[in-house]
BARO-257731 format. One record per atom (N, C-alpha, C): residue in one letter; x, y, z. Coordinates in steps of 0.001 Angstrom, whole numbers, padded with zeros to 6 digits, always signed. Example, Ala and Ser with C-alpha at 12.3 -4.5 7.8 and 13.67 -1.06 7.14 Angstrom:
a+013190-005690+007800a+012300-004500+007800a+013200-003300+007800s+012850-002250+007080s+013670-001060+007140s+012900+000030+007870
This chain:
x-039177-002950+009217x-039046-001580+009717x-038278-001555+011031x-038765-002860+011929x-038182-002684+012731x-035860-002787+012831x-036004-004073+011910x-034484-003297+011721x-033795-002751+011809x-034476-001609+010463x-034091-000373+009946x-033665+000365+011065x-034571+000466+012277x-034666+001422+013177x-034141+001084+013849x-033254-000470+014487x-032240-000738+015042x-030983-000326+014513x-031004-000614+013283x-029557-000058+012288x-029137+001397+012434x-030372+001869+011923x-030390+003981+012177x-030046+004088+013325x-030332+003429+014599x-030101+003928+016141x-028504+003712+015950x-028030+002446+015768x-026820+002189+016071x-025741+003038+014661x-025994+003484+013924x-025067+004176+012807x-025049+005503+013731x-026384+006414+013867x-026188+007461+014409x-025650+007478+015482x-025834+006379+016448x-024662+006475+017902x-023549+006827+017476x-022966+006183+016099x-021367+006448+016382x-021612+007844+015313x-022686+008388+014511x-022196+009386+014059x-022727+010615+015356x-022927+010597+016666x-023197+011215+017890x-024362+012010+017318x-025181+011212+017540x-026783+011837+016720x-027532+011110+017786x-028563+011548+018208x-029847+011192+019066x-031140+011391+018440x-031699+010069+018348x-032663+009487+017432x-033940+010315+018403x-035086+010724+017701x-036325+011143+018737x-037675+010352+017877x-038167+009375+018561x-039562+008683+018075x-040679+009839+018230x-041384+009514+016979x-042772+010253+016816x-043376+009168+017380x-044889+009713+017433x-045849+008745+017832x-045999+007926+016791x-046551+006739+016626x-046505+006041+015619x-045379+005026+014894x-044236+005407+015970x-043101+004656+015473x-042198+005198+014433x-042634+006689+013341x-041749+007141+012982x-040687+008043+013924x-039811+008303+012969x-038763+009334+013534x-039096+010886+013151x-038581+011360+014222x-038398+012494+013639x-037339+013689+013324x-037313+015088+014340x-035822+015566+014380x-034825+015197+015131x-033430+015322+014177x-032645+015178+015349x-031493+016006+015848x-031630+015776+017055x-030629+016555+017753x-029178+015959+018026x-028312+016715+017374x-026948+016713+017691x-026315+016697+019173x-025587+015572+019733x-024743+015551+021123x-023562+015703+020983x-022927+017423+021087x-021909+017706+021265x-021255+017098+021997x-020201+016607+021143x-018894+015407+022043x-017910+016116+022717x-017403+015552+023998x-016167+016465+024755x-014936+017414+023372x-014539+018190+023671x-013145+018694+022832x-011983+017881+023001x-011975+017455+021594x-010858+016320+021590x-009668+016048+022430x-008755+015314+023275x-007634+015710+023534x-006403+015186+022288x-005553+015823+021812x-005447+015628+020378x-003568+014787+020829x-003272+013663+020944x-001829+013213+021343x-001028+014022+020502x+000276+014185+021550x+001683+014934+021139x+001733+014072+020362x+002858+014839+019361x+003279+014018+018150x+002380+013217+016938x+001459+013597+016843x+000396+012901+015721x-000425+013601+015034x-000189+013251+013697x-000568+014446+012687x-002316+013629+012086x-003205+014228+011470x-004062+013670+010848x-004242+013243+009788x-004822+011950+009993x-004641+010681+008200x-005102+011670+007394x-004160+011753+006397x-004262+012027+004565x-005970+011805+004198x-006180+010403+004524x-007955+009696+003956x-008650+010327+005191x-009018+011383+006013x-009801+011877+006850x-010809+012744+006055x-011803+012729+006754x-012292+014080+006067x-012467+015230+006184x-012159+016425+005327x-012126+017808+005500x-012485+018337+006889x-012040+018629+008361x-011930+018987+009509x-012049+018185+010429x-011663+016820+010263x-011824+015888+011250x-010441+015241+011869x-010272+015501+012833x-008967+015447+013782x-008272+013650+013760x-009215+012523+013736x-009327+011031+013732x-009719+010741+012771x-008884+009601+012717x-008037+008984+013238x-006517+010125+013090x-005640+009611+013516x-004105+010098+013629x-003364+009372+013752x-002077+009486+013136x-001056+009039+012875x+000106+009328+013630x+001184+008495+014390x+002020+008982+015365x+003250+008709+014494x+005216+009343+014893x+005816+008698+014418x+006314+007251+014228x+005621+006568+014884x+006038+004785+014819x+004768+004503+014073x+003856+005182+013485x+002957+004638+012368x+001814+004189+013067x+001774+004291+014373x+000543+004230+014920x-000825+004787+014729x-001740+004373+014510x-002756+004668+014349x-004227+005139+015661x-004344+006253+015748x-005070+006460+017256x-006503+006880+016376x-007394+006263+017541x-008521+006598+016928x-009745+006955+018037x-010834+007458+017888x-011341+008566+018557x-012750+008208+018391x-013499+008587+018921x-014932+007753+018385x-016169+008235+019820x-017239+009008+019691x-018098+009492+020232x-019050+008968+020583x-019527+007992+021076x-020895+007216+020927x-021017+006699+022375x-022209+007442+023095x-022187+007414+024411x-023185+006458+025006x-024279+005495+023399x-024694+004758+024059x-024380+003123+023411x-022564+003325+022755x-022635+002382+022158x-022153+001513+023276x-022382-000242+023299x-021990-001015+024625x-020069-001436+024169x-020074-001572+022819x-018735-002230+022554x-018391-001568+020717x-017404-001161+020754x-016541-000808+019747x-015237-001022+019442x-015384-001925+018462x-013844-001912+018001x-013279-001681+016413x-011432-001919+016332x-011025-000794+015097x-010837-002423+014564x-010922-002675+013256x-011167-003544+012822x-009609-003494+011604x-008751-003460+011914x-007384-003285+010592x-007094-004302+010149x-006296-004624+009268x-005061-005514+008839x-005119-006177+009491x-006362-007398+009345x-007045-008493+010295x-006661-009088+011632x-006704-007441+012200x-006662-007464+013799x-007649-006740+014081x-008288-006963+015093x-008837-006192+015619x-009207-006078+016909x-008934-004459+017971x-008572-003838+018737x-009478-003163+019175x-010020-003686+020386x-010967-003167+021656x-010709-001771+021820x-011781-001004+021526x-011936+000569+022370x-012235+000796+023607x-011788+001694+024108x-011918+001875+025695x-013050+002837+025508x-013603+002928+026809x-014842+004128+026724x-014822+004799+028165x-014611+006574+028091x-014606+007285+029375x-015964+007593+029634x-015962+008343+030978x-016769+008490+031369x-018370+009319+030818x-017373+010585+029485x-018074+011038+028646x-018561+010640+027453x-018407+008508+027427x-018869+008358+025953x-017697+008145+024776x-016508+008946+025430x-015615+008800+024314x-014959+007711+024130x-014533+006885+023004x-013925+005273+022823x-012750+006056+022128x-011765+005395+022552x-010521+005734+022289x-009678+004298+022308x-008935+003987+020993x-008074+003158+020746x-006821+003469+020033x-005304+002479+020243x-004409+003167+019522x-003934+001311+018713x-003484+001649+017640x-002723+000284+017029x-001162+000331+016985x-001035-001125+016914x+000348-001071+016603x+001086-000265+015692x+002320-000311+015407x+002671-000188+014795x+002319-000753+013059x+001708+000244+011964x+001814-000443+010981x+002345+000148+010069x+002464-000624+008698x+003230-000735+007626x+003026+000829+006692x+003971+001252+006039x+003452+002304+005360x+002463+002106+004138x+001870+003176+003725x+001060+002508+002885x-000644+002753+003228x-001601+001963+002096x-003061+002525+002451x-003605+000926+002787x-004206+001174+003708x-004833-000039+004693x-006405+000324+004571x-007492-000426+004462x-008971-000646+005127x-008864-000772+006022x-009774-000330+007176x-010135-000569+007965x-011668-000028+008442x-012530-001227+009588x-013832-001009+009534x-013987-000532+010961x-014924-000415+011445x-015202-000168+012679x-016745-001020+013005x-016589-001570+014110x-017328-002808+014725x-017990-002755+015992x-019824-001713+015462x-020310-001287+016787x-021228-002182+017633x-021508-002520+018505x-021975-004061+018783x-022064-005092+018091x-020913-005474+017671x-020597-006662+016931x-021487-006432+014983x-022033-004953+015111x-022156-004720+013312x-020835-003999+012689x-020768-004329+011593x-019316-003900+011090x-020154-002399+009979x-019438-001516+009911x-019920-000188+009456x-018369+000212+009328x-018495+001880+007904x-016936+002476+008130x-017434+003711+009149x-015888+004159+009257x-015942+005246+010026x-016014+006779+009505x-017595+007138+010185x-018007+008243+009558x-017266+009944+009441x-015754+009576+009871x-014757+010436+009955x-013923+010308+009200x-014017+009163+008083x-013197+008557+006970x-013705+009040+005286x-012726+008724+004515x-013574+008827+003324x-013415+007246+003100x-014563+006851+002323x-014564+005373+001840x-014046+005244+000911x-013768+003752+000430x-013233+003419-001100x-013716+001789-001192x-014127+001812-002324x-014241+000603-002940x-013498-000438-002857x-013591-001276-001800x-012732-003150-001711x-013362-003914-000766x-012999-005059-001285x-013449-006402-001094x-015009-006357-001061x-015210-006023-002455x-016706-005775-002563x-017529-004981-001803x-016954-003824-001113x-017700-002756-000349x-017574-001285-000050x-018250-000227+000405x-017201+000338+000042x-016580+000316+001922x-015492+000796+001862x-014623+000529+003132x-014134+002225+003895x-013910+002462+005376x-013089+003351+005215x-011567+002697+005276x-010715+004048+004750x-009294+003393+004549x-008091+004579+005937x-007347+004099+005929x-005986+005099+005897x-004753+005146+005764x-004763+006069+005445x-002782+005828+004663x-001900+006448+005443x-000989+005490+005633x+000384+005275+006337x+001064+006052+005854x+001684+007417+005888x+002545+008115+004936x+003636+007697+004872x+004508+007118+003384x+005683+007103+003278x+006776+008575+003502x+007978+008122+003648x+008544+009577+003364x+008924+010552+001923x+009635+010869+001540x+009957+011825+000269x+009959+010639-000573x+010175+009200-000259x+010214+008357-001702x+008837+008268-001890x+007369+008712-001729x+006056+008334-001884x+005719+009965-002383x+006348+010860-002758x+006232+012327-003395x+005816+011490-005136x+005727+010650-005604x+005902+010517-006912x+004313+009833-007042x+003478+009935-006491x+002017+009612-006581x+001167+010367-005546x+002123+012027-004873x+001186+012795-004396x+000629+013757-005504x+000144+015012-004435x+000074+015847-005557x+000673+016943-005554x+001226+017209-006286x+002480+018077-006826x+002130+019460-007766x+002782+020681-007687x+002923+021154-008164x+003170+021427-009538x+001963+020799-010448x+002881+020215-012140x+001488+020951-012733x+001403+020775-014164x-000119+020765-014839x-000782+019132-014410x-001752+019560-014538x-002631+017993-014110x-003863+017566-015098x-003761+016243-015081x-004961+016158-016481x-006381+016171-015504x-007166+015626-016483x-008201+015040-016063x-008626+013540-015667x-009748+013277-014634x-010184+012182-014984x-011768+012638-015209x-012152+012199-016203x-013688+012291-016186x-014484+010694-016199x-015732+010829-015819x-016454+009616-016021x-017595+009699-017268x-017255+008063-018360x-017957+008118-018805x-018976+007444-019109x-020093+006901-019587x-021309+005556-019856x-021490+005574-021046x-021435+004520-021095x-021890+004221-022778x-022495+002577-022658x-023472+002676-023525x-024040+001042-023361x-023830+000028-023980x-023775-001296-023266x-022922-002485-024065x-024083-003806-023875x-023981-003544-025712x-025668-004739-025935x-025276-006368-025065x-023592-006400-024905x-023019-008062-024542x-023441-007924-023567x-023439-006926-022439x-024210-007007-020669x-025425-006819-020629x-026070-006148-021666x-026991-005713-021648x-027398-004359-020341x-026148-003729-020294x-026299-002237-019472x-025329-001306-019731x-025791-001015-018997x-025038+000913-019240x-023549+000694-017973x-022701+000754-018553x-020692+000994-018033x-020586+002108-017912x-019954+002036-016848x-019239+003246-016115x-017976+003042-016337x-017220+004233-017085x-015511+004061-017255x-015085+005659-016538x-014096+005025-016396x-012953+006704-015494x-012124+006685-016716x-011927+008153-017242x-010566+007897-018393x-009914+009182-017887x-008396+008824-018173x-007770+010104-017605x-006966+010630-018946x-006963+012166-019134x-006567+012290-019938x-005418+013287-019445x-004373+013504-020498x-002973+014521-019909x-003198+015849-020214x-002482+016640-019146x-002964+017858-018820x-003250+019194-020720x-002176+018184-021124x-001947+018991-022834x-003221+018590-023328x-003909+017576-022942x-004809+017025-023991x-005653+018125-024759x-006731+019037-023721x-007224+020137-024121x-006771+020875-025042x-005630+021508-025030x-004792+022875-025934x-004481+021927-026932x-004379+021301-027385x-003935+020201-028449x-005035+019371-029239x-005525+020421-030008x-006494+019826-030647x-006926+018675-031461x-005269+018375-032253x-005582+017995-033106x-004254+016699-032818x-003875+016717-031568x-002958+016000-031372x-003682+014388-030684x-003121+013231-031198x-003933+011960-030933x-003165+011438-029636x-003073+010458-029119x-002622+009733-027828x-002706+008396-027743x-002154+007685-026939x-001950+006134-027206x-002108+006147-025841x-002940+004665-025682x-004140+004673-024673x-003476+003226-023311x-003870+003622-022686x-003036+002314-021324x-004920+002110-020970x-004844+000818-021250x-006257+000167-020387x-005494-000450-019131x-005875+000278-018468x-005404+000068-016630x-006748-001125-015820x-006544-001687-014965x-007415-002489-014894x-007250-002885-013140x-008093-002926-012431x-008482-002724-011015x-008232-004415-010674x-008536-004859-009464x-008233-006385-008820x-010100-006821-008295x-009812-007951-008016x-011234-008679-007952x-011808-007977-006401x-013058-007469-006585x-013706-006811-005322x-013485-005450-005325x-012808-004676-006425x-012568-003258-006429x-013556-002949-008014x-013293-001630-008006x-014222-001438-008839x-013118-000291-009819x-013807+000565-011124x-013562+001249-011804x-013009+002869-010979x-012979+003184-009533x-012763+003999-009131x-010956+003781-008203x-010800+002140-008178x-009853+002538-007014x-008665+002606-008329x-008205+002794-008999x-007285+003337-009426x-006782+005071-009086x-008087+005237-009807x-007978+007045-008782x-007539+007650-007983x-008717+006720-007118x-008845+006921-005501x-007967+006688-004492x-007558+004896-004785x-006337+004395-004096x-005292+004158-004705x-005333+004403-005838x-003962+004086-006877x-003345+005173-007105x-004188+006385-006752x-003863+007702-007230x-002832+007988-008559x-003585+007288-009423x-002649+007229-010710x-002653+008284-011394x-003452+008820-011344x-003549+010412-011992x-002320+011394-011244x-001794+011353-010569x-001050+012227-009531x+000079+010915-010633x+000625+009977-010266x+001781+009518-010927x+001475+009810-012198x+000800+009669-013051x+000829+010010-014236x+001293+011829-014855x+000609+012837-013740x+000937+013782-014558x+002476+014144-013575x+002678+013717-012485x+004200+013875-012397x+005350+013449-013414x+005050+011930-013214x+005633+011413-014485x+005976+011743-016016x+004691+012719-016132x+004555+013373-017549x+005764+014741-017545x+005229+015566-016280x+005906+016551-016366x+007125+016574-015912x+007876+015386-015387x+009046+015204-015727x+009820+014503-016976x+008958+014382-017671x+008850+013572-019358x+009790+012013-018623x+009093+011969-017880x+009268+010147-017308x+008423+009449-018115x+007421+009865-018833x+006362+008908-019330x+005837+009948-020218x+005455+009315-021593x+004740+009787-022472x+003446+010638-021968x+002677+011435-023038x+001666+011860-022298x+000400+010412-022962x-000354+009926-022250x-001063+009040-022424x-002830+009260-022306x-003598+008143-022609x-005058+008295-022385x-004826+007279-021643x-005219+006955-020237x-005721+005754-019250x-006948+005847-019567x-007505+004424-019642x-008892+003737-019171x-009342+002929-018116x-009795+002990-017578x-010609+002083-016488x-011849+001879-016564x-011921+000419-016142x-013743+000001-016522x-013908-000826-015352x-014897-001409-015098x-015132-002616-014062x-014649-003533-013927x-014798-004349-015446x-013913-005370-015747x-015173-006523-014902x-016423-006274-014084x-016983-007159-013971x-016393-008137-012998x-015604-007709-011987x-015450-008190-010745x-015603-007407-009487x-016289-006959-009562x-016635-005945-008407x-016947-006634-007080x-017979-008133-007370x-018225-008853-006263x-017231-010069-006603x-016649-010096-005320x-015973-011308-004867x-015713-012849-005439x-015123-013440-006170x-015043-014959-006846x-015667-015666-005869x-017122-016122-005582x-017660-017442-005383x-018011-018681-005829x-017350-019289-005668x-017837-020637-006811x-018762-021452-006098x-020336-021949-006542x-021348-022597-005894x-020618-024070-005944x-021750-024554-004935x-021582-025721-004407x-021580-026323-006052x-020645-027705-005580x-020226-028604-006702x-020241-028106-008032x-019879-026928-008263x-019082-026430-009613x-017678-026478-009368x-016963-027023-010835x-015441-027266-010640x-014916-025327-010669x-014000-025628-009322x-013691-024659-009114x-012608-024127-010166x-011663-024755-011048x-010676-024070-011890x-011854-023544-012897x-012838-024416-013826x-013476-023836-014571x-014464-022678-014202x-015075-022738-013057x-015382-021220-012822x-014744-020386-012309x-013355-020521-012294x-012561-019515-012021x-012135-018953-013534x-012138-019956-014125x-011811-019006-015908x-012817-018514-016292x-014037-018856-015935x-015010-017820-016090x-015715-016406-015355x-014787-016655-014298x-015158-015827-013421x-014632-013899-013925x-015043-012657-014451x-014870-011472-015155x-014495-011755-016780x-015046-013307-017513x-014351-013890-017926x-015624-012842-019684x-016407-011998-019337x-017003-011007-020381x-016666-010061-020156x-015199-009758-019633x-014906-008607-019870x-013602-008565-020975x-013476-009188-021317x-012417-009603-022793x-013546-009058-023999x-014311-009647-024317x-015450-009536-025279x-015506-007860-025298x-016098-007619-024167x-016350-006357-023643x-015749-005045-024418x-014257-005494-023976x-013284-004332-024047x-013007-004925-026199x-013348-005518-026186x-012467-005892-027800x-013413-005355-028960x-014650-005714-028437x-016025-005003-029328x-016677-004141-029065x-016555-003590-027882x-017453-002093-027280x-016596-001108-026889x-015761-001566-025697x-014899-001015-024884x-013824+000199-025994x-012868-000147-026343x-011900-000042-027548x-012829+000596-028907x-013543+000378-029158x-014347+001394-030321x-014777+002332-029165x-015548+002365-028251x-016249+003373-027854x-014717+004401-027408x-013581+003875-026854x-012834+005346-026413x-012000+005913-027701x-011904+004978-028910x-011543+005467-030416x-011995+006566-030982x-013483+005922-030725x-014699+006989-030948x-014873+008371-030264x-014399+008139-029273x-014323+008607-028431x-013315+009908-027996x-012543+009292-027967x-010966+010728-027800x-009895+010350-028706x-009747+011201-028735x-008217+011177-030060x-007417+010285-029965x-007241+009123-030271x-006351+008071-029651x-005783+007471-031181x-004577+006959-030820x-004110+006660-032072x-004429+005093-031921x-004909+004474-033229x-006055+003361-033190x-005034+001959-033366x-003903+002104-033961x-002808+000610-034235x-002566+000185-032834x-002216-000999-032968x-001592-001833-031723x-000420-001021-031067x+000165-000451-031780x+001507+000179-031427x+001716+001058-030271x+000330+001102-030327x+000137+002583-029395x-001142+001956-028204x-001120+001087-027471x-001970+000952-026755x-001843-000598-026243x-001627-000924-024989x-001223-001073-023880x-002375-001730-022634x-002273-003033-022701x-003116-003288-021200x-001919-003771-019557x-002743-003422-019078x-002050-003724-017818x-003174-003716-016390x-002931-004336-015376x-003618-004700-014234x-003007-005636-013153x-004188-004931-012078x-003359-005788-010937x-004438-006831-010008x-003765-008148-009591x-004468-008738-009294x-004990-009735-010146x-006539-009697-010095x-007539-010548-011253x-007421-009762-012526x-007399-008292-011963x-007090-007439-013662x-006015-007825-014127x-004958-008384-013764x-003769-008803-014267x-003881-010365-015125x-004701-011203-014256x-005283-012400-014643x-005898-011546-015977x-006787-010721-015907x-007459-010025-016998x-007144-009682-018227x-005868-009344-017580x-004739-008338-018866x-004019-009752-019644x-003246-010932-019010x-003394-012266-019448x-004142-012348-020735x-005856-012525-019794x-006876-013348-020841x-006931-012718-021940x-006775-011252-021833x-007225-010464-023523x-006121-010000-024358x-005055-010042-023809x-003658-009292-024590x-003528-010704-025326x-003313-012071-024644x-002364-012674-025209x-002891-013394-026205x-004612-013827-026445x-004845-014085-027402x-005491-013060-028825x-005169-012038-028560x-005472-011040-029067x-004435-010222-029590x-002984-010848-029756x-001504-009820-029398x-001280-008859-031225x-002463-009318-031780x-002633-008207-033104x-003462-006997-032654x-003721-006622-031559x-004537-005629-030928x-003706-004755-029925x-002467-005072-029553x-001647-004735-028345x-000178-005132-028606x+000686-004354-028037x+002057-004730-028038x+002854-003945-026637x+002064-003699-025632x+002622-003277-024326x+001590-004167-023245x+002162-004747-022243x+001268-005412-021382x+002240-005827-019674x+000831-005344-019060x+001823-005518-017802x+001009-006128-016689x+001558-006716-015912x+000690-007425-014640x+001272-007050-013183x+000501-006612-012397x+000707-006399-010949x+000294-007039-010387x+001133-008374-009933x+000493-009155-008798x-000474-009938-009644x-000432-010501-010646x-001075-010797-011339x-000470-012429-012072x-000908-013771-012201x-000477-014774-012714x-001610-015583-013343x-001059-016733-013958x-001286-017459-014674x-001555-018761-014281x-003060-019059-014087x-003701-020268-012966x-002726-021690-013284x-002015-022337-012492x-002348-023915-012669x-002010-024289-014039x-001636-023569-015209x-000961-024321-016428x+000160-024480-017248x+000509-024824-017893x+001928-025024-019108x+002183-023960-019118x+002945-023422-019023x+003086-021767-020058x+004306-022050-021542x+004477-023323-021856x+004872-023784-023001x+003927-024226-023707x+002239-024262-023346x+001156-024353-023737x-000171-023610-023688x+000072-022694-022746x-001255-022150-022346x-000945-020863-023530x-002598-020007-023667x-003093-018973-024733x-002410-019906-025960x-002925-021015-026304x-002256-021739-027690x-000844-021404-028217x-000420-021807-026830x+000939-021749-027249x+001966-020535-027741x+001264-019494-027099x+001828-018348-027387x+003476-017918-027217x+003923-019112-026067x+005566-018494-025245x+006620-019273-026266x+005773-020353-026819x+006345-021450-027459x+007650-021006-028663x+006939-019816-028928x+008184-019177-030196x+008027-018000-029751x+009298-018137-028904x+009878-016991-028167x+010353-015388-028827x+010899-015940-030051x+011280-014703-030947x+010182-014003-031772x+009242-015149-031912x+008112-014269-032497x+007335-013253-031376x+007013-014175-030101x+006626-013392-029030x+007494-011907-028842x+008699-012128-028912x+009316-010970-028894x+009426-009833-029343x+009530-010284-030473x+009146-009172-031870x+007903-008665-031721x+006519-009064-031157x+005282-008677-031128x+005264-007666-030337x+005877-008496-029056x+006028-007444-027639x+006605-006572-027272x+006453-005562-027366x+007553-004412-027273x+007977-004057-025866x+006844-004279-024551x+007362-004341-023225x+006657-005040-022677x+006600-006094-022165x+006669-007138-021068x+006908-006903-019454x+005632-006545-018744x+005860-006066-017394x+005320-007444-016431x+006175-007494-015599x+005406-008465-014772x+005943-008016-013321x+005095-007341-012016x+005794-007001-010714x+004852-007527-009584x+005189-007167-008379x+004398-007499-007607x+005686-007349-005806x+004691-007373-004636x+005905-007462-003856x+006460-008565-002820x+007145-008162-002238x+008209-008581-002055x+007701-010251-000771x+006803-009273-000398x+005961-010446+000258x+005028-011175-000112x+004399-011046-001219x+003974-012331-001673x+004861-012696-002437x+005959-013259-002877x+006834-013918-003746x+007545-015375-002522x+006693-016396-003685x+006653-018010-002947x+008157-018637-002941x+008512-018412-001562x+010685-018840-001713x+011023-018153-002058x+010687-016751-002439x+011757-015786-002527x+011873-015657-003712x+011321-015990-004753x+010944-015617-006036x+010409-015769-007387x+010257-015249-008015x+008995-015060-008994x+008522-016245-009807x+007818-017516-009735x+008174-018399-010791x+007815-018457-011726x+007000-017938-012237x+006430-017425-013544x+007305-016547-014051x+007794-015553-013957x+009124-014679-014287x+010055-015807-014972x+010613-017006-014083x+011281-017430-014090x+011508-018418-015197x+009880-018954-015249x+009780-020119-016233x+009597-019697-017511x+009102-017988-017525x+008707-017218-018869x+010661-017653-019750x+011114-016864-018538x+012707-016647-019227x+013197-018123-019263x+012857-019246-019036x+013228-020248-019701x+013219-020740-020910x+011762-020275-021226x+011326-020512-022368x+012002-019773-023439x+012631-018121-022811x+013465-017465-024080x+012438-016200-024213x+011410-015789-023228x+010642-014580-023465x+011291-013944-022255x+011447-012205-022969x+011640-011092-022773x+010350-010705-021879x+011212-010830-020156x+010249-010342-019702x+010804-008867-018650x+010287-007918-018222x+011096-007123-017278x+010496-007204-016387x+011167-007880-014913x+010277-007811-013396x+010732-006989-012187x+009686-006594-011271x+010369-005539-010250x+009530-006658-009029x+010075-005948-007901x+009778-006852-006651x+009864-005498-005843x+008535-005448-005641x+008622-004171-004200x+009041-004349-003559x+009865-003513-002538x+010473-004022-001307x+009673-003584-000489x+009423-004994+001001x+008778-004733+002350x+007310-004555+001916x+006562-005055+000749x+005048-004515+000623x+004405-006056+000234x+002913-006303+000321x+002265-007162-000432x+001205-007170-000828x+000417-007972-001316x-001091-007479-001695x-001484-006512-001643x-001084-005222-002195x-001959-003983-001082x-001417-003037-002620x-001854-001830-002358x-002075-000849-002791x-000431+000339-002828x+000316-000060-002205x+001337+000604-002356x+002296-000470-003167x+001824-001333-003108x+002508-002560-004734x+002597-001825-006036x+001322-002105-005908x+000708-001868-007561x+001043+000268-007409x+001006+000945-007043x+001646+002320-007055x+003094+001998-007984x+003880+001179-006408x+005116+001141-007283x+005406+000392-008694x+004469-000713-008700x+004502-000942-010244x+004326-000108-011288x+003082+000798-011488x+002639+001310-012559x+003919+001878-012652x+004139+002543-011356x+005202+004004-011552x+007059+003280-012398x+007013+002041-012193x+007833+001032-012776x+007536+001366-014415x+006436+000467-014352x+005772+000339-016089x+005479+001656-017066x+004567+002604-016491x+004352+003298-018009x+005654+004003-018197x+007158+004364-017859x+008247+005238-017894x+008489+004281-019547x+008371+002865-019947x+008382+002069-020618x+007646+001901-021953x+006348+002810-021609x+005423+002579-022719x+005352+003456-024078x+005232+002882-025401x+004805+003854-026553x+006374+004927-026694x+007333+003962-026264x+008203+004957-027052x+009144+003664-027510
């Protein structure tokens, strides 16, 4: 209990709340400590990921990030970014005020670190990564980042759905997005993209941070891309790849989300058949992912390629083996591979690529497979990658 009541003191400091003890050691009401009126810097507009009337963090034109923070009995606070992290100052009224460098465009995590506990910032909206949820903020690109806002178009849906799977023995949570026609079109079917999240994210950051629904119905309503059914599921990496003491680390790394193949081939895939109008042949349906989902999209397309004939990877490779041998030899007869595959995506950016470029790309097309690759420019690991990929890949799919 006692903890708890250290934790509650220190969350509500920074959400400017004043804790009042009952007798007995509970709590009771609390009273709100109106914080000074912001002073708001020339030139800086408020992060996109803020929430509905909250001035902080802000964004300057060199991409700076200023941030603002109320807590008059916290001793030390700092902004925790793009694994730096940057001491707050504190005035005389309590207020901590910090500004960052210059950073990259694009959507970044970042935590906030109140006597050395790490917490998000209760002026943020959170999102799901590196196994938590995080607050984030996004770097606005200019008019080239209009193609995954939100726009003036018809817009589909995403709804969430559960259905239970006897192989986990629980109840799945999937996001499926459907195109804005889907409704008025009763009787019209759709060919389905299983989209697939990275290790430590979950079934929401496609949405959320991928904002794929916004590229998708732009895309649509510029007939850039078919109208489609997306799926998203967990995929069963939500927490972090740990491998215990003295287990071989390659073999529990192939096992590591390594039931979510099963998953999607015997539950997954009947239940959205069953499910929404989808046209049921290989022809018409499509995996792709980024990251471990890409590792993902790998494990189940390629030994499975009578189930699929579109497949794409973001940032996504192939551990440590042959690829004139690995999935039994699948690259080995190139023309058959070909003929199966109707599009072949493989991207990722520009900064993670080892010497300057792709070697898996490279060694695929040795072998004589049809592959198509993009290289973001100026981005890496992150979330404005995989944007520009998808927005690469589905223009490609089901036609």
């Amino acid at each position: 209990m006692k903890s708890y009541k250290v934790f509650s003191a220190l969350l509500l400091s920074v959400l400017s709340v004043t804790m009042f003890a009952q007798p007995g050691g509970g709590f009771g009401g609390q009273r709100p400590q109106l914080p000074p009126e912001p002073v708001i810097p020339a030139g800086t507009v408020a992060a996109p990921t803020n929430l509905i009337g909250q001035e902080f963090p802000r964004v300057d034109t060199h991409n700076r990030a200023y941030f603002r923070i109320y807590a008059p009995t916290t001793t030390k606070l700092q902004v925790d970014i793009m694994s730096k992290k940057y001491d707050m100052k504190k005035d005389a009224e309590g207020v901590w005020t910090a500004v960052t460098d210059s950073l990259p465009v694009g959507f970044h995590y970042y935590a906030l670190i109140v006597d050395g506990y790490t917490v998000s910032d209760p002026a943020s909206y959170t999102f799901f990564g590196a196994s938590r949820d995080f607050s984030a903020i996004e770097i606005p690109e200019g008019k080239e980042g209009d193609y995954y806002r939100l726009q003036n178009v018809p817009h589909g849906q995403v709804r969430e759905c559960i259905y239970y799977s006897p192989i986990t023995e629980k109840y799945r949570r999937i996001y499926v997005y459907t195109p804005a026609e889907y409704e008025a079109n009763a009787t019209k079917r759709y060919p389905v993209l299983y989209l697939q999240h990275g290790m430590g994210e979950d079934q929401t950051g496609w949405s959320k941070q991928g904002y794929m629904q916004y590229i998708m119905d732009n895309y649509i309503a510029e007939k850039k891309a078919v109208p489609m059914i997306v799926v998203m599921e967990s995929g069963d990496i939500e927490v972090g790849f740990r491998p215990r003491r003295g287990e071989n680390v390659n073999e529990a790394r192939q096992q590591y989300g390594a039931t979510f193949t099963r998953v999607m081939l015997e539950e997954l895939i009947p239940y959205i058949d069953g499910t929404f109008r989808t046209l049921t042949d290989r022809d018409h349906r499509a995996m792709a992912g980024l990251s471990w989902g890409g590792f993902q999209t790998f494990q189940t397309v390629l030994p499975n390629i009578d189930k699929f004939s579109y497949m794409g990877t973001f940032s996504g490779a192939i551990f440590g083996q042959d690829l004139k041998t690995v999935y039994n030899g699948i690259f080995a007869d190139a023309a058959k591979f070909n003929k199966q595959m109707h599009y072949f995506f493989m991207g990722l950016g520009s900064e993670e690529m080892r010497g300057g470029r792709n070697q898996i790309v490279e060694g695929l097309r040795e072998l004589g497979i049809k592959v198509d690759d993009y290289v973001s420019p100026g981005t890496a690991h992150e979330w404005l990658t995989w944007r520009r990929c998808l927005a690469q890949f589905v223009p490609h799919l089901f036609k």
